[in-house]
N, C-alpha and C positions, 0 to 999 in steps of 0.2 A: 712666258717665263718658266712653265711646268715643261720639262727637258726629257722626252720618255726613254731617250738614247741615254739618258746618265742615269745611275741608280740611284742618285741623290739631286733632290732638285730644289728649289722656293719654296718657300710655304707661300707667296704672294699671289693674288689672286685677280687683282686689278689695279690700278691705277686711276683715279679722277682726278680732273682738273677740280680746282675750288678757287674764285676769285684768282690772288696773284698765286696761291700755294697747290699741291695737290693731296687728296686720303689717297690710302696706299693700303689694301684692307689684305691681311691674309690671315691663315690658321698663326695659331702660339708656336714660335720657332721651334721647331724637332718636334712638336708635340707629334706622336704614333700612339694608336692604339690598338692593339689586338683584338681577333674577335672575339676573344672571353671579355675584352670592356677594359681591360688591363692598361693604364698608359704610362709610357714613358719616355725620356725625353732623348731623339737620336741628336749626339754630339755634334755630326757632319753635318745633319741636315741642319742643325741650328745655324753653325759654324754659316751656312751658304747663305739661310735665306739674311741671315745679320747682315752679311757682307750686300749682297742684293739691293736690302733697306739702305743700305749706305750709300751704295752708288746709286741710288735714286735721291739720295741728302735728305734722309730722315731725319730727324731731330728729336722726335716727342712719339715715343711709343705708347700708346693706351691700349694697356692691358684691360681686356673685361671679362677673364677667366675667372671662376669664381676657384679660391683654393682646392675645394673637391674634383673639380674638375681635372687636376694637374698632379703629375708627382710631386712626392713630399719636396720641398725645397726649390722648385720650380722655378717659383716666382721670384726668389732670393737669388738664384742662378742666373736669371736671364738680365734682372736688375746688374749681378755683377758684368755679366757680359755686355752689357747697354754703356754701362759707365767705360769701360776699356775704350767703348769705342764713341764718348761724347754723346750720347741718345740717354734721353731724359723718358725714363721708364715710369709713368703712372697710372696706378691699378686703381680700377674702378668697375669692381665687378659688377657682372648682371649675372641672374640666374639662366642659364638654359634656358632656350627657345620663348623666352617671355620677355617682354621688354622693360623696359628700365622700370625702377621700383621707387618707392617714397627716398629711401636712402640715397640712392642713386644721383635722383632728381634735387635732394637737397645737398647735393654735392656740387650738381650741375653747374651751374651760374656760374659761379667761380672756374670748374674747369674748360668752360666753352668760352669766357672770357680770356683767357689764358690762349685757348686754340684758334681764334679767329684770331688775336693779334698774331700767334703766328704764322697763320696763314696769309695773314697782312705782309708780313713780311718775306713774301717767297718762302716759306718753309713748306718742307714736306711730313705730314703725319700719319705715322700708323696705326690703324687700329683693328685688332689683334684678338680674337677669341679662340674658340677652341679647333673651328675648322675655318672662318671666316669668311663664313656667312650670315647666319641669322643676328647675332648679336652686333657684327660689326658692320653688318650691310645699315642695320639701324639704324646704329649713332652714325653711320657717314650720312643714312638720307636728314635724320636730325639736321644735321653741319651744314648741311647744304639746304637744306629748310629754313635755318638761321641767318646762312647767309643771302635769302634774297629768293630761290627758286623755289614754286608753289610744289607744295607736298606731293602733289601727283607727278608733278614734274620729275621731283626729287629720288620717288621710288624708281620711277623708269630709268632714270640716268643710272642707278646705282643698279638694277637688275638687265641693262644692256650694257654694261661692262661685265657682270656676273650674273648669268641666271639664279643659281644657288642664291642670292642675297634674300635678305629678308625673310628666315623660312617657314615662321607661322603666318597662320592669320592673324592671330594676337599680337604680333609684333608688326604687320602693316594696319589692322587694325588702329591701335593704340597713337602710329603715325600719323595715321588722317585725325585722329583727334585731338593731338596735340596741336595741328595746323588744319584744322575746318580752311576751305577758300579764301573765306574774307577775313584769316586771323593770319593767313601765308604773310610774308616776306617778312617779321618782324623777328628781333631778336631778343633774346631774353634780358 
């Protein structure tokens, strides 16, 4: 999907199958950063990878940028942009390179309930941080730990579509203990 002939390309980084739906993991649409750390948000590239997500029939965008991470307005942007185009935008930040948090996690239930019925339903979901990888390799091997495949199983699947996935320790860490061996295939 990354197009090195075009100057604008995806921010998409893989695709996985999940039961009857697939994750769809990539960076926050347009999000660029400079090498002073500087970010902001390219219009084109937005503009492509939305259209992308659509023709792969995204439905449910999980944002896990956390606001600092993002130009001011960002997140209110992309929501507008997500709505034009039918894509149900839900932010659920994580912090950089560390994995999900008490907040997070008391969010979770409810929105992992939400994404496996839609994944029940042939839908396709995206899930979306800053470069999309560590945060969103995550919660895909999460999804895919909930839904049925053992934790180890889970990280491989997500890191042989994307090496980049997963990119601390902390954050595969934190995976094997959320699903030890004999705690695998159950859902929350």
């Amino acid at each position: 999907m990354n197009n090195e002939a075009d100057p604008v390309w995806t921010d998409i980084r893989c695709v996985l199958p999940i039961g009857n739906g697939r994750l769809v993991l990539s960076a926050w649409p347009g999000l660029r950063i400079t090498p002073a750390g500087d970010a902001w948000i390219d219009p084109e590239a937005s503009a492509t990878t939305l259209a992308d997500l659509s023709d792969l029939g995204v439905s449910v965008l999980v944002g896990l940028c956390e606001q600092t991470d993002l130009p001011p307005q960002a997140i209110a942007q992309l929501r507008h942009r997500t709505r034009q185009g039918s894509v149900r935008l839900l932010h659920a930040p994580i912090r950089d390179y560390h994995p999900p948090d008490d907040h997070f996690l008391r969010h979770w239930r409810v929105l992992s309930a939400f994404l496996h019925g839609q994944i029940e339903t042939g839908a396709a979901i995206s899930i979306t941080c800053s470069y999309g990888a560590g945060r969103s390799g995550t919660v895909a091997a999460l999804l895919l730990a909930e839904h049925g495949l053992p934790m180890t199983a889970a990280i491989r699947q997500v890191r042989a579509e994307f090496h980049e996935a997963i990119e601390s320790a902390v954050q595969e860490g934190w995976l094997l203990k959320q699903f030890p061996a004999e705690k695998s295939n159950i859902r929350p």
